[in-house]
N, C-alpha and C positions, 0 to 999 in steps of 0.2 A: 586587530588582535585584542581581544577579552584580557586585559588588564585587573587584579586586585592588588589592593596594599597591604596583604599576608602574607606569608611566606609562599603558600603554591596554591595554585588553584582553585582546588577540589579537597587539599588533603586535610583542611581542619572542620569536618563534620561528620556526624554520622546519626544514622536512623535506625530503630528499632521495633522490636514489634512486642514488647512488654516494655585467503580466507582458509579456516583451518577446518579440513570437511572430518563427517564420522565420530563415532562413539569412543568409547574406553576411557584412555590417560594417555600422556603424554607423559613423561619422563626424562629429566636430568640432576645430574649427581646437586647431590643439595649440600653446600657451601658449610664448613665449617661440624659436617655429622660425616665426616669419613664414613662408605660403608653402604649410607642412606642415599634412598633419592626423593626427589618432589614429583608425586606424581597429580599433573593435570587433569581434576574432575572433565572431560573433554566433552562430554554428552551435556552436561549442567552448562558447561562456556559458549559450547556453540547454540542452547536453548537461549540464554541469556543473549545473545548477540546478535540472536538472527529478532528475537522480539524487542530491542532495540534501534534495529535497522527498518523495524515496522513503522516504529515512533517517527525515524529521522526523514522517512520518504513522506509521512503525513504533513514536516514540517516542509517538507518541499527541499533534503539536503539529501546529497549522498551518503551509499551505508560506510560503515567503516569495515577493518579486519578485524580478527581476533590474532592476535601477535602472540605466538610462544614464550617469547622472550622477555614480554611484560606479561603473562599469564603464568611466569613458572613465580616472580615476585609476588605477584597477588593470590597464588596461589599459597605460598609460604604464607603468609600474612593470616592467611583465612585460619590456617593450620594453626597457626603461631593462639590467635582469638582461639579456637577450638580445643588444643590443647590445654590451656589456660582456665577455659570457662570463662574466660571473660565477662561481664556483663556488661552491653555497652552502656543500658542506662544508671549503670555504678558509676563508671570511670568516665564516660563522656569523651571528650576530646582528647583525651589519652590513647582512646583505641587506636592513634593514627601514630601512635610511636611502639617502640618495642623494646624492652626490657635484657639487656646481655643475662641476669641472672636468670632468667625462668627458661623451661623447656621450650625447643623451637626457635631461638633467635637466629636469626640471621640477619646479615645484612642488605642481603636483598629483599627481604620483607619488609624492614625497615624501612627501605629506599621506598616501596611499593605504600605502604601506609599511607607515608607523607603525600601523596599523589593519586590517591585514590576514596571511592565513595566506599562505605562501608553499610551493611542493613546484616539485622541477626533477629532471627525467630521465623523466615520463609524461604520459600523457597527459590532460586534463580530468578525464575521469569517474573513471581509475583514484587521482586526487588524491582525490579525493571521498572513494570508497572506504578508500583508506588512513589519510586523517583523521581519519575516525572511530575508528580503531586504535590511535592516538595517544592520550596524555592532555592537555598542554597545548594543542594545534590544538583538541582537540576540546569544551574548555573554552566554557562559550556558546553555541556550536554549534543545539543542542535548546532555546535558550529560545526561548519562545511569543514573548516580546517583540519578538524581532528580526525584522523584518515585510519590508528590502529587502537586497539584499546586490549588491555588484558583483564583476563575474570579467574577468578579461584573461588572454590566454593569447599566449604569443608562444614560438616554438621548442619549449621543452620546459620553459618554465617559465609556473607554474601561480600565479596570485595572485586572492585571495575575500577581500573587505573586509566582515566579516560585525561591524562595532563601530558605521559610524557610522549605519547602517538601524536602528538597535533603540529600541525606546521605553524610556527613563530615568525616575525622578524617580518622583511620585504616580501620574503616569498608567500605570505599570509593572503588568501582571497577575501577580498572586502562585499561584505553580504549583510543584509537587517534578515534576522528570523525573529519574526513572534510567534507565541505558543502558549494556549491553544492556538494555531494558525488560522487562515483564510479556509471557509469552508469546512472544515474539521468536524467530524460529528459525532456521537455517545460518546460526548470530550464527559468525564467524572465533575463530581460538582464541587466536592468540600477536599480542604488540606492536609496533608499527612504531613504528623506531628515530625519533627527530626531536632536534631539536637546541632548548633541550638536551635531557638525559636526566633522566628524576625519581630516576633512579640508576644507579650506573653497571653493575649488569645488565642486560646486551642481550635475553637470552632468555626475557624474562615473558611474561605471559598478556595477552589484552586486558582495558585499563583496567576495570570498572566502577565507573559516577560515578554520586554522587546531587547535583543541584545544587536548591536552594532560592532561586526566583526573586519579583523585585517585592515587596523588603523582606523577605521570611520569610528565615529561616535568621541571622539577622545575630549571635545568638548559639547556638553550637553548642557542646554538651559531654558528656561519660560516655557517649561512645560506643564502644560494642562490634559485634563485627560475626562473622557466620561466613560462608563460602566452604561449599560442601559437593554431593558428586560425590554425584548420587543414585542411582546403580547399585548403590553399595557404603558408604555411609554417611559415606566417608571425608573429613576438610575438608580443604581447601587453604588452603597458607600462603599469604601477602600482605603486599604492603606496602603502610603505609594514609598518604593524606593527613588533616590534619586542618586548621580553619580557625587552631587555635592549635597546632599539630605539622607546618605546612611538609614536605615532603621536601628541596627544597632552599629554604635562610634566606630569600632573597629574594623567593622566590614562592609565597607565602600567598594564598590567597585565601579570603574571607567566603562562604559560603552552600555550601560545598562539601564534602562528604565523598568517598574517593577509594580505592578495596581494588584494587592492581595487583596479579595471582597471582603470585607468584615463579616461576613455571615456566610453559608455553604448558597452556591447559587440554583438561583431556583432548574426543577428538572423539566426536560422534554421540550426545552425552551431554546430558541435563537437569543445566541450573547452578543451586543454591536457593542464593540471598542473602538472609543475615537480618538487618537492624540496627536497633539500638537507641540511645536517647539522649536527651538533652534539649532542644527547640529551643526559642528563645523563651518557655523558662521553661517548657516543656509535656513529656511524655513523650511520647514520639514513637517508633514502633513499626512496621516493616514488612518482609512477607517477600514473596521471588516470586522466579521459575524462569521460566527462558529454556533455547535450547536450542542445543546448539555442531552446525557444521558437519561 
């Protein structure tokens, strides 16, 4: 189980850019607007989920569902931002709360915030895509575990409650996914900006993460790691997260190792990542090449 020392998940970040089949909406009375309902962009949720499910098969993990139930929260939420005007890059990590005075509150959107990725200025599927680009959105993302997730979409803002679908506790399947993965190809090369930053260079490479799910990973250490452009032998620098070396103090998380390239990496090129370490008291040893766009 993917373990942080914040309050949930996924719910304190957000990015910016300044199974449930068929089209339409979906629809249930919307809490606390007598009268109103919330209706589910349904054609946007199931675009976004099924170009998700594209992502989770390339990591080598099962799709998830799209859940009503947490798509009518993250649907309000979208609304709630929409409504609003929100700007995420104003308010930043506020976007993941909700205000009783302004139009749109609810409580379920609320609930939905706190637990989900948020991206404003594209459209569904290009959220998708950019997320994965990301490091902290993309945190969780590829576990096996997480089986439902809900999406709302309203104007240009994009919200995926991908924390309260996931299986916790004993019942958790113990799995290593990294990503880019094994074999993986027109992987993109540079990082999308998200708030916050794991540091404050804008112009890196994309993240590669190795997460250790369903209890494995809980003690991680003596790790090494190389980067290396296999045209030319040459490795690439990085900055590395660690479960006890944070990038930034507050957001540590258990079962995660984390190599962002300091520069966008180069194209059309095979990437070989090698790392090394100890997990759970074991040596632990793995290498593998994917390939940039």
């Amino acid at each position: 189980m993917l373990r942080r020392l914040i309050p949930a998940l996924t719910a304190l970040c957000v990015v910016f850019a300044s199974a449930c089949g068929g089209g339409g909406s979906a629809t249930t009375p919307w809490p606390n607007y007598p009268g109103e309902e919330i209706k589910v962009n349904m054609s946007a949720a199931n675009a976004a989920i099924e170009r998700l499910n594209i992502y989770r098969a390339q990591a080598g993990v099962p799709p998830v569902t799209l859940d009503l139930d947490l798509s009518y929260g993250a649907q309000a939420h979208a609304n709630y931002l929409d409504y609003n005007g929100i700007s995420l890059s104003v308010v930043g990590l506020s976007a993941h709360e909700e205000s009783p005075s302004l139009p749109g509150y609810t409580t379920e959107g609320k609930t939905a915030a706190r637990n989900s990725v948020i991206y404003q200025g594209v459209a569904p599927v290009e959220a998708i895509d950019n997320w994965t680009r990301t490091f902290y959105h993309r945190i969780g993302m590829f576990d096996p575990n997480l089986l439902r997730v809900g999406f709302g979409s309203s104007g240009g803002y994009q919200v995926m409650d991908i924390n309260r679908g996931r299986m916790k506790g004993f019942g958790a399947e113990a799995a290593v996914v990294a990503y880019p993965g094994p074999g993986m190809s027109n992987v993109p090369s540079s990082f999308k900006e998200e708030i916050p930053m794991p540091v404050s260079d804008t112009k890196m490479g994309i993240p590669i993460t190795v997460e250790f799910f369903g209890g494995l990973g809980q003690e991680i250490s003596e790790v090494t790691a190389t980067i290396t452009d296999t045209r030319n032998g040459n490795t690439i620098p990085y900055y590395m997260q660690l479960p006890y070396r944070p990038l930034l103090p507050d957001w540590r998380y258990e079962g995660l190792v984390a190599l962002i390239p300091k520069d966008p990496l180069p194209g059309n090129t095979v990437i070989e990542v090698a790392m090394n370490g100890m997990v759970d008291g074991d040596a632990y040893s793995v290498t593998w090449q994917f390939a940039t766009r």
